[in-house]
C-alpha positions as CSV (number, residue, x, y, z in Angstrom):
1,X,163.4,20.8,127.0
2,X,165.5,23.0,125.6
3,X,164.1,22.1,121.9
4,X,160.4,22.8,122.9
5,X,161.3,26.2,124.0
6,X,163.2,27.2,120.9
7,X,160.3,26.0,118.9
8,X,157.5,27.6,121.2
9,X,158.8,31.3,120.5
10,X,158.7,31.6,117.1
11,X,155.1,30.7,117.5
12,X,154.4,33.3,119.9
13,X,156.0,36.0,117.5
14,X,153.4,34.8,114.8
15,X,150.8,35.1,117.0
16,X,151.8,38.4,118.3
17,X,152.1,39.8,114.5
18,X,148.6,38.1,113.2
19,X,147.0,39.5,116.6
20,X,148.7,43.4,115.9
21,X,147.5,43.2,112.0
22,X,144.1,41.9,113.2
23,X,143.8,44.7,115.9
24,X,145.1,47.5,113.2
25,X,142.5,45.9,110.1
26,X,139.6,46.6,112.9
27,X,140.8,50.3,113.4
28,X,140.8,51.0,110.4
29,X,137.6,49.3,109.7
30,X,136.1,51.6,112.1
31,X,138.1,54.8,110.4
32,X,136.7,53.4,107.2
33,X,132.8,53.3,108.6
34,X,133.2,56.9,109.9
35,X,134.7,58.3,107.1
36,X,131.7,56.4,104.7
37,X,129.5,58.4,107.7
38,X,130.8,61.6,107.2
39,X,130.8,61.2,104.1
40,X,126.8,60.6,103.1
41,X,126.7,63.3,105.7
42,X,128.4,66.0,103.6
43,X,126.3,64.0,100.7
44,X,123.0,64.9,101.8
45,X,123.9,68.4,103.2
46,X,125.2,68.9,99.3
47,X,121.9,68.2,98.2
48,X,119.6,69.9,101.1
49,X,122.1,73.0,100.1
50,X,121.3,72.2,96.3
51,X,117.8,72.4,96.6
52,X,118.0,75.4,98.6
53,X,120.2,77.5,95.7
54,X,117.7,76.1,93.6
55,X,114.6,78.2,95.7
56,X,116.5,80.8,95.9
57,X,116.9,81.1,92.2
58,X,113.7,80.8,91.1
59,X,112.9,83.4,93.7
60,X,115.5,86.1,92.4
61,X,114.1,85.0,89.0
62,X,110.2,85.7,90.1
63,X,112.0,88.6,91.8
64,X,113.5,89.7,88.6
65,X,110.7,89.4,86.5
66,X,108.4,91.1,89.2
67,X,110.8,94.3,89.2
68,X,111.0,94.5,85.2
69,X,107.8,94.4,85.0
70,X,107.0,97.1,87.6
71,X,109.7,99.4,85.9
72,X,108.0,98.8,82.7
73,X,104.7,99.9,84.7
74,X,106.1,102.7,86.1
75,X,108.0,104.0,82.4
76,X,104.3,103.6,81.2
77,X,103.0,105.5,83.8
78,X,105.9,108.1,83.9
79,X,105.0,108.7,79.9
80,X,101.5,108.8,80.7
81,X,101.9,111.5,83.3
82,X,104.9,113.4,80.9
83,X,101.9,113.8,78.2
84,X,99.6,114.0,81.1
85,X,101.8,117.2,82.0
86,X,102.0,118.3,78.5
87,X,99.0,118.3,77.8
88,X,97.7,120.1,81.0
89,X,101.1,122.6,80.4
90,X,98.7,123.4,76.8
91,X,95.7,123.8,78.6
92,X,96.9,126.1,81.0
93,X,99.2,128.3,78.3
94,X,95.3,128.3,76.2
95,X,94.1,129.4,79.2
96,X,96.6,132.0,79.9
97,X,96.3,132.6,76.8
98,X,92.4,133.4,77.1
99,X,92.9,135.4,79.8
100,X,95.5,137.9,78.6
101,X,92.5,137.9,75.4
102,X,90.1,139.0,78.4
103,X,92.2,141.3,79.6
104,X,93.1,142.6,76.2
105,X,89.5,142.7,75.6
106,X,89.0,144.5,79.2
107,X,91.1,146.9,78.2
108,X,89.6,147.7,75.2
109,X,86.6,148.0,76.7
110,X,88.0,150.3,79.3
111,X,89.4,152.4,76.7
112,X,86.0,153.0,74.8
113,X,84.4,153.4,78.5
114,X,87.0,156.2,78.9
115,X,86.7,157.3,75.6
116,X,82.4,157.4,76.4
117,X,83.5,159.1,79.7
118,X,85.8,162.1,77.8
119,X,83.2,162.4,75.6
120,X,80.6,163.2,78.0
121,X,83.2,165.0,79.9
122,X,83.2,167.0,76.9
123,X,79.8,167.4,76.6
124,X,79.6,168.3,80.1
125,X,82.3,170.9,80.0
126,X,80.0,172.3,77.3
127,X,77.1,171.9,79.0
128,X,78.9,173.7,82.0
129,X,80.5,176.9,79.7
130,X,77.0,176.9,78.9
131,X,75.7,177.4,82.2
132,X,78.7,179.5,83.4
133,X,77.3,181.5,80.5
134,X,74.1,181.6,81.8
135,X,75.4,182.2,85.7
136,X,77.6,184.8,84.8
137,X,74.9,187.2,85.2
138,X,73.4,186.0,88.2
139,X,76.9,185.3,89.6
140,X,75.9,181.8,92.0
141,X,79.2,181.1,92.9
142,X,78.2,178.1,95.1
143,X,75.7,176.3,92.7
144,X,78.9,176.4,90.2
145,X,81.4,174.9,92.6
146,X,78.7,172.3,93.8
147,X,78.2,171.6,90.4
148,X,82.0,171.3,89.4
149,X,83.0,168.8,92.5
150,X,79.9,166.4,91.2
151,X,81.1,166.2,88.1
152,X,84.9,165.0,89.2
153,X,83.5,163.1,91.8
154,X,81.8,161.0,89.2
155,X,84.8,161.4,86.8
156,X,87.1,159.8,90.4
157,X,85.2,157.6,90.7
158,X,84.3,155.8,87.3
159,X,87.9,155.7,87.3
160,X,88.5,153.8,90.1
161,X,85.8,151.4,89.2
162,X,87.4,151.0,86.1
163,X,91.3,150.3,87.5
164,X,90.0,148.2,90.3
165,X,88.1,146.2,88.0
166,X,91.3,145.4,85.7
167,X,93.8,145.0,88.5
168,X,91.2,142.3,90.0
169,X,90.8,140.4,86.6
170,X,94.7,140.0,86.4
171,X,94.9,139.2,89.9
172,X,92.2,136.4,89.7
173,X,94.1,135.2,86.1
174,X,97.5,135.0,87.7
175,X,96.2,133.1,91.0
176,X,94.1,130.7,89.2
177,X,97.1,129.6,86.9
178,X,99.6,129.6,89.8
179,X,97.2,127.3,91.8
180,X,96.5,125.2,89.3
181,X,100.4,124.7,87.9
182,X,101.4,124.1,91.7
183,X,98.8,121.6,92.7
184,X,99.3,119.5,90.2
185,X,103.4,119.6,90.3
186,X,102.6,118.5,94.3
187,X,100.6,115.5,93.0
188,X,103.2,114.4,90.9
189,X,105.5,114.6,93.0
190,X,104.0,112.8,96.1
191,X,103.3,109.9,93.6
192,X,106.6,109.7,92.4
193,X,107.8,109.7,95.7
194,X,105.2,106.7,96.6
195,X,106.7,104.7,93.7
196,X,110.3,105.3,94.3
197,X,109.7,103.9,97.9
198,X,107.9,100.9,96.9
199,X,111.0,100.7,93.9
200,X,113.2,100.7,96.5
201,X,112.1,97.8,98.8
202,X,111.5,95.8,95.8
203,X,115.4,96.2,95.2
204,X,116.3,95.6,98.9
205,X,114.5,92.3,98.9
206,X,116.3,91.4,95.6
207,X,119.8,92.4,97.2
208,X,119.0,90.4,100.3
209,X,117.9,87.1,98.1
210,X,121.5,88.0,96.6
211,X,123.1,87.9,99.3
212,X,122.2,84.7,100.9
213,X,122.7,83.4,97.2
214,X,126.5,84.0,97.5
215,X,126.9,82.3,100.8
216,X,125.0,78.9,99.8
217,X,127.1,79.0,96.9
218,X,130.1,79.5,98.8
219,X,129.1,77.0,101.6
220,X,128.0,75.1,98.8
221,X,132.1,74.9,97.4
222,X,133.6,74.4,101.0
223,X,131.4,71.2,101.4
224,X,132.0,70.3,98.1
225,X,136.3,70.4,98.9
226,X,135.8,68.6,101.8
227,X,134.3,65.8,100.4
228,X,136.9,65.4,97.6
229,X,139.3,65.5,100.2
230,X,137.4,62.7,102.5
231,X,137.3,61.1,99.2
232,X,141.3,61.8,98.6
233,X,141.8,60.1,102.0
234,X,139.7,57.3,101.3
235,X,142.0,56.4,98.1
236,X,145.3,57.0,99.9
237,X,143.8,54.7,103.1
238,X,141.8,51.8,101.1
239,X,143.5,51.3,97.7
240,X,142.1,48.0,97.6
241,X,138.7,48.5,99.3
242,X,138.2,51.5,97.3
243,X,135.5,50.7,94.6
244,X,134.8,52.6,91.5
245,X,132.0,55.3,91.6
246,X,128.5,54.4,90.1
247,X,127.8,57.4,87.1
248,X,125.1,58.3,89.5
249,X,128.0,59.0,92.1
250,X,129.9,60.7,89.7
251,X,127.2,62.6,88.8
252,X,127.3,64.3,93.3
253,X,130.7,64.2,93.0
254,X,131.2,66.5,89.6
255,X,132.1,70.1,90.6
256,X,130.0,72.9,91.2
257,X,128.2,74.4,88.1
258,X,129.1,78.0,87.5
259,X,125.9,80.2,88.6
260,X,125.6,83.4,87.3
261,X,126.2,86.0,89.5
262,X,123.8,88.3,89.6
263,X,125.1,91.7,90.9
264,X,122.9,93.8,93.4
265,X,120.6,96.2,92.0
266,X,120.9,99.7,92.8
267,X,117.8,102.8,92.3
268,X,119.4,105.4,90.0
């Protein structure tokens, strides 16, 4: 009796050790099949992510291309309108130009005018010493005097005619090229306000693509350390289960490409 129980424990303890390594094999089985999970997990959120980074590249790109070739629009348009303004900025010195020529020629004019109207003042004053002569006998005082104011009257006001109409000519001149020189700075200037605007949500919509750039990229990186450390795990835990990567694992497994980062534009 006493031999059968000496013999019956050493099986027991064998028993006991094959059922504890059995029972720690299935654990970590089961550690093994959710780390494999957790892994394709991170595998395929890699690649929804890579696809993703991809869009939004080609987006900043058509983005890009969109806004240089806008800004090369506009620097076409901004030259057009600089000769645009040159050449109006001629037109309008030719015309001030022919004006101060009117007004020159006015002038002249209103000197010979004044020059006809001495002269016939002269003739006049003649004509009246003359008649004074006459009158002197006859002594009209009255018909002299009546006589006299007509003739400054007429002197006043061919005058006045003559100023009025010179003041009005350089009046008109100087309104018609201030009108003209400020409309057309207010046109310019709306429309350059019009495409600054439309510059500068073309550059916010850039930015933003930028932005949400940077974090898939960074997201991107975090994944991508967490499944070389699942994968670090894996090796210390399974040595012997552990089988080599296929090259077309190796290939989701390499580390992340160096994008270019793109900086955010800003409207000078």
């Amino acid at each position: 009796m006493a031999n059968k129980k000496n013999t019956s424990k050493p099986q027991e303890d064998v028993n006991a050790s094959s059922g504890g390594e059995s029972q720690r094999e299935i654990l970590l089985q089961m550690e093994y099949d959710t780390l494999r999970g957790n892994l394709g997990s991170l595998k395929m959120k890699v690649e929804q992510l890579r696809k993703e980074n991809e869009f939004l590249q080609n987006e900043v790109s058509l983005t890009q291309v969109e806004s240089e070739q806008f800004i090369s629009f506009l620097s076409q348009t901004q030259e057009k309108r600089q000769a645009a303004i040159a050449t109006r900025s001629d037109r309008s010195h030719e015309e001030l130009q022919d004006l101060q020529r009117q007004r020159k020629n006015m002038q002249e004019k209103h000197k010979e005018q004044a020059s006809g109207v001495q002269r016939e003042i002269m003739q006049m004053q003649n004509q009246l010493a003359k008649l004074n002569n006459e009158i002197a006998d006859l002594k009209d005082v009255k018909t002299l005097v009546a006589l006299k104011g007509d003739f400054l009257k007429k002197k006043i006001t061919c005058d006045k005619e003559a100023q009025e109409n010179l003041r009005a000519l350089m009046v008109s001149a100087d309104e018609m090229a201030s009108q003209s020189l400020v409309s057309y700075m207010t046109e310019v200037f709306n429309e350059n306000k019009r495409v600054r605007e439309v510059l500068e949500s073309l550059l916010q919509r850039v930015n933003i693509l930028l932005r949400q750039q940077e974090t898939l990229l960074t997201h991107r990186r975090q994944l991508l350390l967490e499944q070389k450390h699942v994968q670090k795990l894996i090796a210390q835990r399974f040595p012997q289960s552990s089988k080599p990567l296929s090259p077309k694992q190796r290939n989701h497994t390499k580390p992340p490409e160096k994008h270019q980062q793109l900086k955010p534009v800003q409207l000078q």
